[in-house]
N, C-alpha and C positions, 0 to 999 in steps of 0.2 A: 480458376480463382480470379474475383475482380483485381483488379487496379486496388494495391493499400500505398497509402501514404509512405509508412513505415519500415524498411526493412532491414537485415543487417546490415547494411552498408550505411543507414542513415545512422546509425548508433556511433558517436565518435568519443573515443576515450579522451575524457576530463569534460567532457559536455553535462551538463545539466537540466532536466526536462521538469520542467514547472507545471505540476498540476493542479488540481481544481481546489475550490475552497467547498466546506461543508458548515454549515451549524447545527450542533447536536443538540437533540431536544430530548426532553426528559421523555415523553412520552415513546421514541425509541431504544430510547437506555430501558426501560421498563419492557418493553415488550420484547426486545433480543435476549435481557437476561430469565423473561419466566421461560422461554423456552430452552434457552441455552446453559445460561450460567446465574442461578436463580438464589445467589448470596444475597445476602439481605442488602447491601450497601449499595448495590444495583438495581436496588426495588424501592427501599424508600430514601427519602430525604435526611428522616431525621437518622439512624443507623449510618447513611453513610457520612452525616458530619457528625456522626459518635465518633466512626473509624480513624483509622488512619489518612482514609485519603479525605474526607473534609466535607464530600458532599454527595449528594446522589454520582455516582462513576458509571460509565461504559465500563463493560467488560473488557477484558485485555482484546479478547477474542472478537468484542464488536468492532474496539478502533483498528483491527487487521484488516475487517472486512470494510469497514469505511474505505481504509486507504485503500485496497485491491480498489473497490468503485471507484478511486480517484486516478490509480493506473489506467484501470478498462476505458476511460471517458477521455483520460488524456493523451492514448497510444496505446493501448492492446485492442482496443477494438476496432482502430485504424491500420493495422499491420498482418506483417504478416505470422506472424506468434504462432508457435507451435505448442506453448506452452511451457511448463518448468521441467528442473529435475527438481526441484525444490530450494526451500532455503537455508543459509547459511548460518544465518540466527536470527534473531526477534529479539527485541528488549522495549521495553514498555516504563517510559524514565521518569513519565510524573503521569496524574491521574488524566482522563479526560474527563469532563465535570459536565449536567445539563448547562447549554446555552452557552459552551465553548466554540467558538471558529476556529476551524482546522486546516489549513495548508498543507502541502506535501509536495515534493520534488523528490527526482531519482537522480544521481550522480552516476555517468557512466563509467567503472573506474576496469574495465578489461572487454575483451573482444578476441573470439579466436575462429576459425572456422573450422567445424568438426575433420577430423583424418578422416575419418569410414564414410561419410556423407559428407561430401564440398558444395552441394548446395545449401546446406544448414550450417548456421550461426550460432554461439551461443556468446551471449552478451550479459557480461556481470554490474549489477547496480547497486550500488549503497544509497538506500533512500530514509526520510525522514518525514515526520509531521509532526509539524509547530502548533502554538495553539495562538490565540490572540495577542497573549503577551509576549510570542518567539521562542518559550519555551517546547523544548522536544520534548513533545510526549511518547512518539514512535522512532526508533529506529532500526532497519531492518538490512540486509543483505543477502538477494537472490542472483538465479542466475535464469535467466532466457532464453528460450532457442527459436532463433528467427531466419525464415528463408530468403537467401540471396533473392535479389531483384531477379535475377534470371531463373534460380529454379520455381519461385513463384510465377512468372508469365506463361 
């Protein structure tokens, strides 16, 4: 394995990992939801400021994967990640809308290193994304499993 940035031992509990910004464009809100989640309020304009949420929206499902791209760019794709066991929950607190900017940071709030394998790490993260005005649209809590600097060399 090359040389990552990242590994369990850079994860320190109460730290906070600042990730990238995104602007969501209508024309992705349109093309994730005909394939994925193809409710009308993600396809057009006028239905989704019929809705409830006020205007063309992302799917709950696209702003997951937004933010996943916002983790991969900001530290998984520099580390040493082994991957998940999955997450602890998802909630999706206001809409994300065409022509929102999006922020996202992960809060490290636990760290332990596996019993059966002490080269692996699993590292828990409360994270979030805001939209331009600071409201959270996402907020999520997983858990990470990341190899020691040493069982990675």
């Amino acid at each position: 394995m090359t040389a990552k940035t990242w590994a369990f031992e850079d994860f320190v509990e109460g730290s906070t990992i600042e990730l990238g910004r995104k602007v969501v464009t209508a024309e992705e809100i349109v093309e994730f939801a005909r394939e994925f989640d193809d409710q009308p309020f993600h396809l057009d304009e006028e239905a989704g400021r019929a809705s409830l949420l006020g205007g063309l929206s992302a799917s709950g499902w696209h702003t997951c994967c937004m933010f996943m791209r916002m983790m991969c760019d900001g530290f998984l794709l520099d580390s040493t990640s082994q991957g998940s066991p999955g997450l602890d929950y998802v909630r999706w607190k206001k809409p994300v809308l065409a022509g929102d900017t999006l922020t996202g940071s992960s809060h490290v709030i636990a760290r332990r290193i596996s019993k059966s394998r002490p080269g692996l790490g699993f590292v828990t993260v409360r994270s979030e994304m805001v939209n331009q005005r600071g409201e959270v649209v996402l907020e999520l809590e997983n858990t990470g499993m990341f190899l020691t600097r040493e069982a990675a060399a």
